[in-house]
Structure formats: structure tokens, C-alpha cells
TITIGU-422048 format. One record per residue (C-alpha): residue number from 1; x, y, z; residue in one letter. Coordinates in nm, 4 decimals. Layout:
NUM  X  Y  Z  A
...
END
This chain:
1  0.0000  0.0000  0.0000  X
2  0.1454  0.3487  -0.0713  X
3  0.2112  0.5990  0.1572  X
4  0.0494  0.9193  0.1691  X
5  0.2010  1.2297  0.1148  X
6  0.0368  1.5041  0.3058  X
7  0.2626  1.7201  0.3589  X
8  0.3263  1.7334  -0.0607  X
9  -0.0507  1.8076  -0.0795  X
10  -0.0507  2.0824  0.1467  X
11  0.2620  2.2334  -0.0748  X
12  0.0250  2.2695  -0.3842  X
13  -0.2708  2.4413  -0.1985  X
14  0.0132  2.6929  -0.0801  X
15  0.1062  2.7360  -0.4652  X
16  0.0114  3.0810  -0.5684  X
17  -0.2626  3.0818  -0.8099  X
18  -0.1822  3.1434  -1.2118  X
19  -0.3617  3.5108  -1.2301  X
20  -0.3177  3.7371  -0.9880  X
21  -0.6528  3.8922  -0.8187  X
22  -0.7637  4.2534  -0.9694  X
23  -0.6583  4.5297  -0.7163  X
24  -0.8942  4.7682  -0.7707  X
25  -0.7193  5.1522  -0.8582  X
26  -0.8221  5.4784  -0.7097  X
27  -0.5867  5.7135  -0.9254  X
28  -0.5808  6.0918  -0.7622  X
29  -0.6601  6.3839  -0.9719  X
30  -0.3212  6.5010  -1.1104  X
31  -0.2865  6.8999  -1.2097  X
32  -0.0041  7.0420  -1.3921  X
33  0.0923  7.0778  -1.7541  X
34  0.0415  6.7167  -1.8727  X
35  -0.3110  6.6462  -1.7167  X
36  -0.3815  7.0219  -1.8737  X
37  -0.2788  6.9370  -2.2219  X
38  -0.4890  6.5629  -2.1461  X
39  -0.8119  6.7501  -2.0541  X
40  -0.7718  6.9352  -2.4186  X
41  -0.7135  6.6227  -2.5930  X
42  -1.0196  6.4435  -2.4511  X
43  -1.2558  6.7577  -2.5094  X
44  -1.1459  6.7446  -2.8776  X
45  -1.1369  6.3755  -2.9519  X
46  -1.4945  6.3062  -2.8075  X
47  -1.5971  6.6649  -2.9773  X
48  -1.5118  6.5328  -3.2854  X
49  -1.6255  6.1974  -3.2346  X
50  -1.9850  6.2880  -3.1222  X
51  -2.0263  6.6302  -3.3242  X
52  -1.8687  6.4763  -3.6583  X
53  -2.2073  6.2926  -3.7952  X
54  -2.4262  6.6133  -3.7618  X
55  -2.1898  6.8513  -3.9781  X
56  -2.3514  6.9087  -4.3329  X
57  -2.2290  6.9265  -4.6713  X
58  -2.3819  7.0561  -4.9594  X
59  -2.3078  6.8303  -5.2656  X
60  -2.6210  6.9438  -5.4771  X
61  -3.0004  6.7549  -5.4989  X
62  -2.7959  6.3717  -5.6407  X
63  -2.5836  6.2826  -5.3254  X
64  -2.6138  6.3450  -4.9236  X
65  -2.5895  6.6413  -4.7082  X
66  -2.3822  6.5242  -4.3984  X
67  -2.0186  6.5586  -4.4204  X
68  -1.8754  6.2384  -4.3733  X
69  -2.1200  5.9106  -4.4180  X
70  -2.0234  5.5550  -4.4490  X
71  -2.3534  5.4630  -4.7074  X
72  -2.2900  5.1214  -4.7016  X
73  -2.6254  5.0512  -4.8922  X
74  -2.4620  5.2480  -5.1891  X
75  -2.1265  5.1546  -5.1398  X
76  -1.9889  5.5266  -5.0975  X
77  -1.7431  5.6760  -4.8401  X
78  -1.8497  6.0512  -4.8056  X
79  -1.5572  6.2742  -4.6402  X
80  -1.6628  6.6519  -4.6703  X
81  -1.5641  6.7276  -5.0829  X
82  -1.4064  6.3905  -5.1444  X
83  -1.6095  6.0350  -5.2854  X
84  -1.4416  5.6925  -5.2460  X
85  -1.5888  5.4189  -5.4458  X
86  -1.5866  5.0691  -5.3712  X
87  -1.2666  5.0222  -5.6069  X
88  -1.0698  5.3405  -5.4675  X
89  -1.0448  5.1474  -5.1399  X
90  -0.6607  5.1621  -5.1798  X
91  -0.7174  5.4903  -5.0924  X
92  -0.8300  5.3254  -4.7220  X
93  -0.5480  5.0926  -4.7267  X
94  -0.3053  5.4070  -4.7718  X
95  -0.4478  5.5819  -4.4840  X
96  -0.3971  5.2572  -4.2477  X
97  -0.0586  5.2329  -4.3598  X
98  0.0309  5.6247  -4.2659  X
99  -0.1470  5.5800  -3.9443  X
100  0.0883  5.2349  -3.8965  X
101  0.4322  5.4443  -4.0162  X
102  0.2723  5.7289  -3.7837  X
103  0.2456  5.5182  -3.4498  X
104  0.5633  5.3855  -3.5040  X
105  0.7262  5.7559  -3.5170  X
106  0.5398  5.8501  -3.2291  X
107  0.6595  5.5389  -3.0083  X
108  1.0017  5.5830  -3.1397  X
109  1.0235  5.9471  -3.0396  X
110  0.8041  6.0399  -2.7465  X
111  0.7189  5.6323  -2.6144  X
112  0.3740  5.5320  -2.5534  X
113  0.2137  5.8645  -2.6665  X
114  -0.0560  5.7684  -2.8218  X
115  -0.1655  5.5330  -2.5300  X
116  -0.1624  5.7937  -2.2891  X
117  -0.3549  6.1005  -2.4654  X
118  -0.5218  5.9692  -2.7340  X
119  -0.5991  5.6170  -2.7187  X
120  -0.9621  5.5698  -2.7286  X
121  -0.9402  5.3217  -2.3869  X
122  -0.7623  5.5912  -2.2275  X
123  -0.9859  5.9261  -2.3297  X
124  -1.2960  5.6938  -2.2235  X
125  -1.1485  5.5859  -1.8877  X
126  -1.0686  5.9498  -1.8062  X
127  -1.4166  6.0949  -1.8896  X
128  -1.5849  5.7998  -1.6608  X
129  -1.3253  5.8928  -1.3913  X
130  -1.4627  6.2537  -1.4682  X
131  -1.8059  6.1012  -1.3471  X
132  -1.6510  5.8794  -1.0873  X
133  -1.4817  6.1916  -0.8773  X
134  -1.7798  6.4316  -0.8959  X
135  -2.0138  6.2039  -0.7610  X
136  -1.7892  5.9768  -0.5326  X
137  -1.5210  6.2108  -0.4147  X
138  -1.1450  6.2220  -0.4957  X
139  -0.9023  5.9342  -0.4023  X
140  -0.9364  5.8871  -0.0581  X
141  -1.3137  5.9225  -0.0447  X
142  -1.3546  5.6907  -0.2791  X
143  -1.0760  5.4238  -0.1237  X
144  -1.3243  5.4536  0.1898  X
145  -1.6338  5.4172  0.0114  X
146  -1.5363  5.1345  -0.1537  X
147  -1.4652  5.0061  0.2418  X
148  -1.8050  5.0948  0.3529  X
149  -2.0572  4.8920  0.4201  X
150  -2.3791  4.9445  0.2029  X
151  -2.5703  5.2014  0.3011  X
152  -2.8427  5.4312  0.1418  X
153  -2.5600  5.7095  0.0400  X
154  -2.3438  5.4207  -0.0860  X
155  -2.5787  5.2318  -0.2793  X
156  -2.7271  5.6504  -0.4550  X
157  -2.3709  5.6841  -0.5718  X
158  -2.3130  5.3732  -0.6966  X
159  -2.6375  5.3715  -0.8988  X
160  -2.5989  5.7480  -1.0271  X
161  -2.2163  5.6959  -1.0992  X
162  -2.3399  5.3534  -1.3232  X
163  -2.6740  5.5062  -1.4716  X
164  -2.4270  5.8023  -1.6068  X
165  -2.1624  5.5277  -1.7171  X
166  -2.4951  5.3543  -1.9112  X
167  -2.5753  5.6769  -2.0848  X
168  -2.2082  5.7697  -2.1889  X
169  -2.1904  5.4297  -2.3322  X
170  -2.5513  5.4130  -2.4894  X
171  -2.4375  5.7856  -2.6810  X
172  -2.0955  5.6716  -2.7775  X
173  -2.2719  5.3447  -2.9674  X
174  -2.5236  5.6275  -3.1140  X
175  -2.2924  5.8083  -3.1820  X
176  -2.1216  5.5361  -3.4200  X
177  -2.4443  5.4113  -3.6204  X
178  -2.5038  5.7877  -3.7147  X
179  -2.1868  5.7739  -3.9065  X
180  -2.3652  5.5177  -4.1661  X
181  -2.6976  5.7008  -4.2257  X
182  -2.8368  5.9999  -4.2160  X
183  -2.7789  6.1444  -3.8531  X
184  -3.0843  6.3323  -3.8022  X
185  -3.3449  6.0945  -3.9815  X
186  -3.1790  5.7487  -3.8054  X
187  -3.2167  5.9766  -3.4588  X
188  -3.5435  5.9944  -3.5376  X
189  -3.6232  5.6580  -3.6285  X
190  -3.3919  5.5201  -3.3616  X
191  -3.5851  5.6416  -3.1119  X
192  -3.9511  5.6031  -3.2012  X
193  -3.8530  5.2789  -3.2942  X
194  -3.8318  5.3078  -3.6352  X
195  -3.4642  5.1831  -3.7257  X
196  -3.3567  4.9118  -3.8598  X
197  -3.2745  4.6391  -3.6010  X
198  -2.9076  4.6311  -3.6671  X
199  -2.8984  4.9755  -3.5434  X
200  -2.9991  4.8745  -3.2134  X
201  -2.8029  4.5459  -3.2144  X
202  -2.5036  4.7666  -3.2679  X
203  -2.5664  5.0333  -3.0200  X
204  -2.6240  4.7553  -2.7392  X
205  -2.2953  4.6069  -2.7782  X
206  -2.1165  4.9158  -2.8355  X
207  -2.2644  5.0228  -2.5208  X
208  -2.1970  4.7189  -2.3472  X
209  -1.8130  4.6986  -2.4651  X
210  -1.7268  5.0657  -2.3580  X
211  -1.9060  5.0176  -1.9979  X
212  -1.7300  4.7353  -1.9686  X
213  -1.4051  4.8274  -2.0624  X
214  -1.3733  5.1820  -2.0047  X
215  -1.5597  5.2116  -1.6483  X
216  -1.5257  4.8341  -1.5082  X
217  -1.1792  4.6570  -1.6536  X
218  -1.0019  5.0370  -1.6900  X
219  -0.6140  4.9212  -1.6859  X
220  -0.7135  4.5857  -1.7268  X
221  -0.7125  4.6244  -2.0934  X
222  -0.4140  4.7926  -2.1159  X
223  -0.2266  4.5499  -1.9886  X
224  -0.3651  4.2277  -2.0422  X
225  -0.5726  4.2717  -2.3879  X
226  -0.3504  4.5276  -2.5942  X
227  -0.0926  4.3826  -2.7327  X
228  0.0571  4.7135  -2.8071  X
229  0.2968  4.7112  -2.4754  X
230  0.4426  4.4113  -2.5952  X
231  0.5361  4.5694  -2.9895  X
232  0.6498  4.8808  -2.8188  X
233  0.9588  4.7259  -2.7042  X
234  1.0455  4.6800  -3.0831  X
235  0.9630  5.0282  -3.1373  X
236  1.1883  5.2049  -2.8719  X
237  1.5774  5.2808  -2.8748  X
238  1.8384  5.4684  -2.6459  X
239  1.7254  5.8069  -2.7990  X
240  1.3495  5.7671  -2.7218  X
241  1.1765  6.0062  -2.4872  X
242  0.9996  5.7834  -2.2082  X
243  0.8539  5.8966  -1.8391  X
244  1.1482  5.8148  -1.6489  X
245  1.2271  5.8839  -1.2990  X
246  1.5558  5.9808  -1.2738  X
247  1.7198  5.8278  -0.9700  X
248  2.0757  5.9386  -0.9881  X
249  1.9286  6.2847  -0.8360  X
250  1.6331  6.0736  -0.6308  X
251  1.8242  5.8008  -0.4704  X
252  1.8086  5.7011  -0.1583  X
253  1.5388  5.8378  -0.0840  X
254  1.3760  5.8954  0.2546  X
255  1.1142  6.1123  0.4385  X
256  1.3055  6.2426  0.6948  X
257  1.5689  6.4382  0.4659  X
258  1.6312  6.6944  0.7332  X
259  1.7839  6.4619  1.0239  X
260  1.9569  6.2380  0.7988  X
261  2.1184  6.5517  0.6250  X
262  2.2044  6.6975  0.9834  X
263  2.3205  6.3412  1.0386  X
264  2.6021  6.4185  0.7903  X
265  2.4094  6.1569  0.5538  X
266  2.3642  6.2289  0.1769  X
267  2.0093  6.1995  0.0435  X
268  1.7771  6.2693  -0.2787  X
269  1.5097  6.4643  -0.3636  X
270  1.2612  6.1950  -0.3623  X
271  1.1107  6.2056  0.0229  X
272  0.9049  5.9182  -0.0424  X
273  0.5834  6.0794  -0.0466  X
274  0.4149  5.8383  -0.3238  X
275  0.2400  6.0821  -0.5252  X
276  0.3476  5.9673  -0.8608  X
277  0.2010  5.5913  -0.7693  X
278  -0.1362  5.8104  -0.6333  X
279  -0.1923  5.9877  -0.9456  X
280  -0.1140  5.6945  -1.1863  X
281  -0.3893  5.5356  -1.3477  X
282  -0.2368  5.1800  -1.3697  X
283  -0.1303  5.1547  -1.0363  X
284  0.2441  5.1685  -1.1025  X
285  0.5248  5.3036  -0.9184  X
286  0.7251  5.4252  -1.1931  X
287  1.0268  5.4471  -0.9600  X
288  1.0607  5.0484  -1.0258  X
289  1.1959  5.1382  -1.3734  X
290  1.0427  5.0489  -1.7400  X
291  0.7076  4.8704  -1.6848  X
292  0.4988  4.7142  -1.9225  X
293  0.1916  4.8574  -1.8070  X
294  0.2967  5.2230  -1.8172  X
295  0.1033  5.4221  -2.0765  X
296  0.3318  5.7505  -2.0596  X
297  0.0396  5.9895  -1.9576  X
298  0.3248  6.1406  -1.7910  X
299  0.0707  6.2390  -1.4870  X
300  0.3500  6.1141  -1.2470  X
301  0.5553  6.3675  -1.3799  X
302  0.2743  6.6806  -1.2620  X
303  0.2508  6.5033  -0.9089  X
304  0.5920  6.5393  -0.8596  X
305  0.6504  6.8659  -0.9966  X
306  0.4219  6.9879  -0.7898  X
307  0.6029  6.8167  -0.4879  X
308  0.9210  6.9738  -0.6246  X
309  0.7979  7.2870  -0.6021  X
310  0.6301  7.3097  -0.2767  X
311  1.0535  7.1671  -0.1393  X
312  1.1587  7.4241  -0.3137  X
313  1.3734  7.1812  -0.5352  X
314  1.4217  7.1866  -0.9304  X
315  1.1567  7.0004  -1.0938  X
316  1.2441  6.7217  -1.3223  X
317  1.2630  6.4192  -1.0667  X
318  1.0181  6.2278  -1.2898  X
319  1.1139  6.4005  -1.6468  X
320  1.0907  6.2582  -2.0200  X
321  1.4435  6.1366  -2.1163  X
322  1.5976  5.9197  -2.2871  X
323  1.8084  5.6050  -2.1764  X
324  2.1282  5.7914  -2.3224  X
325  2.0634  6.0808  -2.1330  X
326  1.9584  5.8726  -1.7877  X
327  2.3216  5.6590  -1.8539  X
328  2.5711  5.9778  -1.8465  X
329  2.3715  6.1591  -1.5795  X
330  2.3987  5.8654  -1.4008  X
331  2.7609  5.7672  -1.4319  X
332  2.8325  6.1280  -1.2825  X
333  2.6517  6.0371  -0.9760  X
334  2.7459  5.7023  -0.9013  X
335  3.0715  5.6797  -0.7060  X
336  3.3787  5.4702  -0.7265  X
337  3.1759  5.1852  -0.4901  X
338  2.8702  5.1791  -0.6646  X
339  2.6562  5.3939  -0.4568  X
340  2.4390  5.6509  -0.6002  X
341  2.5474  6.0333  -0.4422  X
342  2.3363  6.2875  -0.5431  X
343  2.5809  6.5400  -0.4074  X
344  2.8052  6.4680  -0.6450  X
345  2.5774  6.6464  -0.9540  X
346  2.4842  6.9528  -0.7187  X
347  2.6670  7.2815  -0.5966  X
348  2.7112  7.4370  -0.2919  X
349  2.3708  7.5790  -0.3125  X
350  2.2253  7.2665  -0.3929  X
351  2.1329  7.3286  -0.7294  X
352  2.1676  7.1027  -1.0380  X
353  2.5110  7.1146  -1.2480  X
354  2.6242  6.9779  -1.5758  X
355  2.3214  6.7630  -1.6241  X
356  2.1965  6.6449  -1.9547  X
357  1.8487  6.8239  -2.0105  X
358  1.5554  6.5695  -1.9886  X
359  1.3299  6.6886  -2.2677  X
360  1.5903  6.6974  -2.5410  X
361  1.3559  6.6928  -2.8229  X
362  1.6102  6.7387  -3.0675  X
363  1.6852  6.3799  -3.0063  X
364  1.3530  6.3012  -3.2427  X
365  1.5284  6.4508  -3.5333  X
366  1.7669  6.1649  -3.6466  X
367  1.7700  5.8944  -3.8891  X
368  1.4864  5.6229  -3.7837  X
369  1.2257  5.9346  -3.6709  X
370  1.3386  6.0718  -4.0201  X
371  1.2684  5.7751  -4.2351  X
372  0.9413  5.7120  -4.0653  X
373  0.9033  6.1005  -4.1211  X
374  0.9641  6.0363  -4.5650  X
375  0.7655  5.7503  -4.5608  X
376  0.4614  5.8796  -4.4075  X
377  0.4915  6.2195  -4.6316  X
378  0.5953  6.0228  -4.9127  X
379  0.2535  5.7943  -4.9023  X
380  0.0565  6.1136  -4.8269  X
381  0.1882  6.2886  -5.0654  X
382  0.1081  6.0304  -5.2855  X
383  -0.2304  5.9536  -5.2278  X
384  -0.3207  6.3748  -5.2316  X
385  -0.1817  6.3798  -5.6305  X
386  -0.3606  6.0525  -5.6862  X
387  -0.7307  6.1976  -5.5993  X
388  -0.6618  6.5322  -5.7125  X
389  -0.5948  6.4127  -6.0349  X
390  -0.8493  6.1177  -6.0599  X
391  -1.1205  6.0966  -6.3460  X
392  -1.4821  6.0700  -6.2078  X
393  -1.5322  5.8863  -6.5658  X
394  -1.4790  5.5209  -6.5580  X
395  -1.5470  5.2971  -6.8686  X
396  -1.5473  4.8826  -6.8879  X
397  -1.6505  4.6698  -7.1735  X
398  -1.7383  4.2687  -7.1729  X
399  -1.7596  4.1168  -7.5437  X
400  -1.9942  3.8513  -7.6393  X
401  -1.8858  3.4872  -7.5699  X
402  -2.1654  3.2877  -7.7481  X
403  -2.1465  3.3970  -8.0187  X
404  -1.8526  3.5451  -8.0797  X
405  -1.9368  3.6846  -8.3888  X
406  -2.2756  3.6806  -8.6235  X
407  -2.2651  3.6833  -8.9562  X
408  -2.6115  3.8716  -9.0828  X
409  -2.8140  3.8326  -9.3753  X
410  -2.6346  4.1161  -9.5399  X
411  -2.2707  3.9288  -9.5093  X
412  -2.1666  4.1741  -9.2466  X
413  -2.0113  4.0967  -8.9615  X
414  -2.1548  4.1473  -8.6123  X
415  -1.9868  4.1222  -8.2489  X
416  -2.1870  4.2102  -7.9606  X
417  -2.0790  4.4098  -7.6210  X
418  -2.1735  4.4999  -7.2897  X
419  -2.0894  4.8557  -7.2379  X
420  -2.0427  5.0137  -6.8477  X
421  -2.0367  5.3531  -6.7707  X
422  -1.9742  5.4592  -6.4467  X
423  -2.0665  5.8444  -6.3380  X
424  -1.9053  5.8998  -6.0181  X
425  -2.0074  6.2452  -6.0093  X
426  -2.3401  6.3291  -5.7709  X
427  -2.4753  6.5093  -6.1369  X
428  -2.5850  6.4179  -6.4103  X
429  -2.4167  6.4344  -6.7236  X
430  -2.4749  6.3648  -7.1020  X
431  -2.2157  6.1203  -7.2154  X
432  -2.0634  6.0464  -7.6133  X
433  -1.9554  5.7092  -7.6804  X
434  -1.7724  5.6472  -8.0075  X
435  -1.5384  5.4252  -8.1123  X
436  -1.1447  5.4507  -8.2502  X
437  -0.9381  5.2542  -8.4817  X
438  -1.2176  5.0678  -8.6553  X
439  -1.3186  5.2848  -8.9472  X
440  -1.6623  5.1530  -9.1381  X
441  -1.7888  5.0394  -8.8221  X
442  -2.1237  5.0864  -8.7459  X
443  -2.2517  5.1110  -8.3881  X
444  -2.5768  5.0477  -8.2985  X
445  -2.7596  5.0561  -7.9802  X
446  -3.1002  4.8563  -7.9603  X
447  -3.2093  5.0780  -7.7169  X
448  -3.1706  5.4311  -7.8825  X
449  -3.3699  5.5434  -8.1660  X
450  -3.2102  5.6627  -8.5054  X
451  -2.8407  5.7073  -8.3392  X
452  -2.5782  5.7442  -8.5338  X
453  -2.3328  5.5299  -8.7083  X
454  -1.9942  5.6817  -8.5107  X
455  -2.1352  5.8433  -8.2068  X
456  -2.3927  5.7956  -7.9550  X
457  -2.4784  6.0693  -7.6732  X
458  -2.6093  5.8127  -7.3779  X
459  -2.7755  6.0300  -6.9880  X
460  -2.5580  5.8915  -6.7350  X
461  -2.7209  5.9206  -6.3726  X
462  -2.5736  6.0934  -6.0791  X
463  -2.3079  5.8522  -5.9079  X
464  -2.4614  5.5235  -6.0810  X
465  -2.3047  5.2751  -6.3362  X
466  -2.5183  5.2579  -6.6645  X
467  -2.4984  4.9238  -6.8511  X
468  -2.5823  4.9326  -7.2356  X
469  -2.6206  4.6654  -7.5059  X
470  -2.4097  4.7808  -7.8156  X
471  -2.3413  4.5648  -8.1595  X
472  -2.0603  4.6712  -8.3998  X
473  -2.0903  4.5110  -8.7639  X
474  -1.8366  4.5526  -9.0621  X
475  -1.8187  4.4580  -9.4362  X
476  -1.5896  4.1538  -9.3961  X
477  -1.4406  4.3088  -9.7073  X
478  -1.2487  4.5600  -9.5053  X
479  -1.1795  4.3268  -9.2704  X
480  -0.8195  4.2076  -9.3162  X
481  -0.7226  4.0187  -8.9955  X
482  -0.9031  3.7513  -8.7420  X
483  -0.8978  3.9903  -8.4604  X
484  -0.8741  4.3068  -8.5240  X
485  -0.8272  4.5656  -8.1797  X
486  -0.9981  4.9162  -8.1807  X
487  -1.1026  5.1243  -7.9098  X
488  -1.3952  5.2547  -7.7081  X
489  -1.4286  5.6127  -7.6040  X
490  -1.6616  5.7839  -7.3401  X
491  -1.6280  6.1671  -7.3112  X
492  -1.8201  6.4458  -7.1055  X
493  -1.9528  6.6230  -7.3358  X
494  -1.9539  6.9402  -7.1020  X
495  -1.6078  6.8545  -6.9424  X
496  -1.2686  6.7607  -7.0350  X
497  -1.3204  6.4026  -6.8341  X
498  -1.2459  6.1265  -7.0935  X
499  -1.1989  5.7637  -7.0786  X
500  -1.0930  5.5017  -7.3092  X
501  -1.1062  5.0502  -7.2835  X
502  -0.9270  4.8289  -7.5490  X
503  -1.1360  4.5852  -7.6796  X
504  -1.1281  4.3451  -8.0293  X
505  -1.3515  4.3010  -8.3258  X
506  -1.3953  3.9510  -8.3922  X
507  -1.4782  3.7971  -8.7581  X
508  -1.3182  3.4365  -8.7435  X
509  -1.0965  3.2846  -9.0038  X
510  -1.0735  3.4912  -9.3047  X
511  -1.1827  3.3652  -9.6814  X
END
């Protein structure tokens, strides 16, 4: 009989478990320069993101009224003046791939930028946290709230701080429909009950998904479903700008600076007082170095500022800077054993000497941030000539299969086409198709009345693709080869717009 092992039992219930239990984060309100220049960046994102669909346009009586529309139904992409069709969706692809070059500039110069002021997680999270302070309080009302037991107060701010969540979430889905219809008419319908049901399929979950992740998970997201912290590492170099704290002038740091200084013992600036972990909205101390969960909203940096100032010591503890920077600041205050003196980079009066500035933003300007820099212009650049220049005219032409050719009673020769037209114009226009390097051809269209041998003058719609049935027949007399290639030829007839497709007259084997 085997023996029993409890004591290896009771080492596996002590094992610690695979994911760690959420600690729930009470960031502080941060003020200063960064949390200033956040506020304006969260007022204008959501402005435009909410005020976008309800801007009009005026294209003329053939083509919508609201500025930019998704019409999905008619397969357009309206942005203000400019029209993308269906097949001009290269001109989406180019736009991804500028916004790709463009994070990867911004990571490469200034870090995690873009997750800390303009990420759509982040400016979400900050407007609920908006809600969260005004009705429960600032950090350490909140922190004793959430210790509370339930009571009538409690449970009146929990419900009004969620109702408001509900609503932000429940206008930020209607806010995304109205960018595929028209805004005014689908707010109409949407709420009288009118709308289609995939309108209100899509607003639920769009509501649900930004409750969820933008009051409940937070910095859950950030670090667990982006997978942005984890390409950022590729991204970043010794001359990239990151929210570092710079411990060369912090280190050791302690709360009693006066007695340990009147002790004869050397200390930094930082006293300790944890206001950079208060104010951070991922629950980092950013004095631990480089973390993967750090966004570089750089509020750390206003905390301690503002502790700087109130010491009456040079700001800059936490600072932007870059690892080159942080490496020779640091070898001038680390002594021959090892140990970090801050007196070493100070004068007499205490102040700062021959230290590398921490916002060097001339360290963007060099070769990677440049190439990113060409290639973005470069593709912009690009795409601009491409759709100034583009012809609203677009021409395509599908011969007969079976048959061929007909021979008619006459002995001419017959081949048969499909003719497309595409007016991608909201206007209607009068349009002349002929034909080129065929001469005796006769054209005929079934449809049209007594037209013309050479040239037929066919209405083309506003923004819709006209299909006609056209038959070219020729003596076989001045026929001299099997296939012979000509061309058709659509032109405005009140505009220089022109456009051409190669096609072949065919009249078999030759006698």
C-alpha cells in the first residue's frame, strides 16, 4: 500500500494561483501641464467623435448632405468634398498604412504617446473617472467608500455613478451608427422605434463593450488585452523620450531628509511621499523602472513637480528622457563603490550642475524618426496627387462569348458588347460614346432610336453605373485580320473628363 504524502498536498494548496486577483485603482486627480494638455485632448477627440455625424455638406439635390457618411447601402465613403468608391479602397489601405508608419514615429520618439492622450481606452477611462470623482469624491473618499458597508448614500452613488456610465456608453454606440446614415433621420427613427434592427443590435454592444471596458476593466485592458505594450519594445531605442524617474538625483530616498542631512548623511530629492504611484492610473510606481503597463500619460511627472515645487527643489525628478541621457547623468553620480550620491551632480547651493536636459527633443530629429518622417509624407503625398488628379469617368466593356461573332443576312459581320459607364459624379451628365481605330464600323444601340453610325450621346445618372447593349458590324471586305483591336471612347460632353477601354472586333478565319 502506498504511503500518503500530506505534507506534498498541502505544498500545492500553498502554490500561488496562475492570475493574480484585480486590485482595484483609485488614481488621484493630477494637475499640472500634462493632465492640462490631457483635458484638451479628450474635449477634442470626443468633440469630434460625437459632433462629426451632424456637420452638413452641400453636394447638390444627387448625393447626401452630412459631411462624412459611411452609405454602405450604396457603397460610398463621403468625407466633406471627397467620394471613395468601392474600387478606390486603396485609398483606405493608404491611410492605415500612414497611421501604422505614424504610431511607429510617435513610439520611437516620445514612447507610448498615443496610449496615454489619445488612445480611445484611455480618453474613455478618463471621462468615466470625470463622473466617478464628482459624484464619489477624490481618491481617498472613494478608497473609503469602496470600504463601507452598504448604506443608502453608498448604494445613490453607486447607482448614479453607473446610470451616467450607461448613458455615456448608450451615446458613444449612437454616436457610431449615425456615421452610416443619415444622422438626423436614423435619430429619429432610432428612437420612435423606427430603425432598422441592426442599429440597435449595434448600439447595445457598443454600449456594453465601452461600460465594460472603459468604467469596469479600466487598466485591465491595457495590460492584459492590448498587445501594443508588448510591440512597443520593438519600437523604442536609447534616444526615445519615455517617463522616467531619474534616480541618480532621487536616490536614496527617505522622508526624513532633514535629520539624515544633519546626520552628515547624503540623500535625494525623492522624500518618499508616493504621489506619482497616487496619481497613476495603472497603479504603477514608476520608480521600479520600465514597466509594461505604463502608458506615458506622464501624470507622475505633474505630481511630482508639484512636490518639487512646494521643497523648493528643481523640478524634473520624474522628467521625459531618454536612456542615453539617464546613462551619463547617471555615471556622474554614481561613485567609485557603486553607490548613487546625489551630491556629487549639485553645488554648494544645492542646485543642479552639468546635467543632460531631460526633454531633449532634438533627439527626435535623427535617422529612424526621419525615415518614418519620408515615408509617411511620401505615401501622403502620394495619395493627395492621386485623388486630385483622378477621373470621375470610368469605362469597362465585356464582349460577347456565345457567339462570338454573327454573320447577318447582309454578309456583315456582327460582335456584340456589354458597355459600363460609371458616373461617379453626384450630377448628371450627357455622355458620347464612339469608337477609334475601326473605321466603317457601325454602332448600334437597340435601345436608342435613329443614333448614329460613329457616335452615340447616352444620360448617365448621378453617381450610378449605366450598362448598355451595343453591336458593332463591318463589311468583312475591309476586314483584313481575325482579330482586329480598336477602341472605345466615353467623353463628357460638357467637361474635359475622358476615358478610353481596349477591346477586339472579332470575324473568325478569313476567306
Amino acid at each position: 500500500m502506498e504511503s500518503f504524502d500530506v505534507e506534498a498536498v498541502n505544498r500545492r494548496d500553498r502554490q500561488e494561483p496562475l492570475y493574480a486577483a484585480r486590485k482595484k485603482i483609485h488614481p488621484k486627480r493630477a494637475e499640472g501641464r500634462f493632465r492640462s494638455l490631457k483635458w484638451v485632448i479628450m474635449v477634442v477627440t470626443l468633440g469630434i467623435y460625437y459632433l462629426t455625424p451632424w456637420i452638413r455638406w452641400d453636394r447638390g439635390e444627387f448625393a447626401p448632405d452630412q459631411a462624412v457618411l459611411i452609405d454602405l447601402y450604396h457603397r460610398r465613403f463621403y468625407f466633406f468634398f471627397i467620394e471613395i468608391w468601392p474600387q478606390e479602397f486603396y485609398y483606405v489601405a493608404g491611410l492605415l498604412i500612414m497611421a501604422g508608419i505614424g504610431l511607429f514615429l510617435v513610439t520611437s520618439s516620445v514612447g507610448r504617446a498615443w496610449c496615454g492622450y489619445t488612445c480611445p481606452q484611455t480618453v474613455w477611462v478618463d471621462l468615466f473617472l470625470v463622473v466617478e470623482r464628482a459624484i464619489e469624491g477624490d481618491r481617498n473618499k472613494r478608497i473609503r467608500l469602496d470600504k463601507a458597508p452598504m448604506s443608502a448614500e453608498k448604494a445613490v452613488k453607486r447607482v448614479s455613478k453607473h446610470t451616467i456610465w450607461l448613458l455615456i456608453a448608450a451615446s458613444t454606440g449612437g454616436a457610431w451608427i449615425f456615421y452610416f446614415a443619415d444622422a438626423p433621420k436614423l435619430a429619429v427613427d432610432l428612437f420612435t422605434g423606427n430603425a432598422a434592427g441592426v442599429a440597435y443590435a449595434t448600439v447595445a454592444v457598443l454600449t456594453f463593450t465601452t461600460y465594460t471596458l472603459g468604467g469596469l476593466m479600466r487598466e485591465q485592458v491595457c495590460t492584459y488585452m492590448c498587445p501594443w505594450p508588448r510591440i512597443q519594445g520593438a519600437m523604442l531605442d536609447e534616444h526615445s523620450l519615455t517617463v522616467t524617474y531619474n534616480d541618480w538625483r532621487g536616490e536614496p530616498r527617505s522622508r526624513h531628509q532633514k535629520k539624515l542631512e544633519a546626520a552628515g548623511k547624503s540623500t535625494g530629492d525623492c522624500i518618499d511621499c508616493n504621489a506619482c504611484v497616487a496619481v497613476c492610473p495603472m497603479g504603477i510606481d514608476i520608480r521600479d523602472g520600465q514597466q509594461l503597463e505604463c502608458i506615458t500619460c506622464a501624470l507622475c511627472i505633474d505630481a511630482c513637480d508639484g512636490v518639487m515645487s512646494k521643497l523648493g527643489l528643481e523640478k524634473g525628478l520624474i522628467s521625459y528622457a531618454t536612456l542615453n541621457d539617464y546613462n551619463a547623468n547617471m555615471a556622474k553620480a554614481v561613485n567609485a563603490n557603486g553607490e548613487i550620491e546625489p551630491d556629487r551632480i549639485r553645488n554648494s547651493a544645492g542646485k543642479l550642475i552639468d546635467t543632460l536636459t531631460h526633454t531633449n527633443w532634438r533627439s527626435i530629429i535623427r535617422v529612424r524618426t526621419m525615415i518614418y518622417i519620408c515615408a509617411w509624407a511620401a505615401i501622403g503625398f502620394a495619395m493627395l496627387g492621386v485623388l486630385l488628379t483622378r477621373e470621375r469617368l470610368d469605362l469597362n466593356v465585356l464582349h460577347d462569348r456565345n457567339p462570338l461573332f454573327v454573320t447577318l443576312s447582309d454578309g456583315s459581320i456582327r460582335n456584340g458588347y456589354t458597355v459600363k459607364i460609371l458616373n461617379m459624379m453626384p450630377e448628371p451628365r450627357l455622355i458620347q460614346l464612339t469608337i477609334e481605330g475601326l473605321p466603317g464600323a457601325r454602332l448600334i444601340i437597340p435601345d436608342i432610336k435613329d443614333n448614329p453610325e460613329d457616335a452615340v450621346l447616352l444620360p448617365a445618372e448621378p453617381d450610378q453605373l449605366e450598362t448598355v447593349k451595343v453591336f458593332l458590324s463591318m463589311d468583312p471586305k475591309t476586314l483584313t485580320e481575325q482579330k482586329t483591336p480598336f477602341r472605345f471612347v466615353v467623353q463628357d460632353i460638357n467637361g474635359s473628363e475622358r476615358d478610353s477601354y481596349d477591346a477586339v472586333f472579332e470575324a473568325g478565319e478569313s476567306k
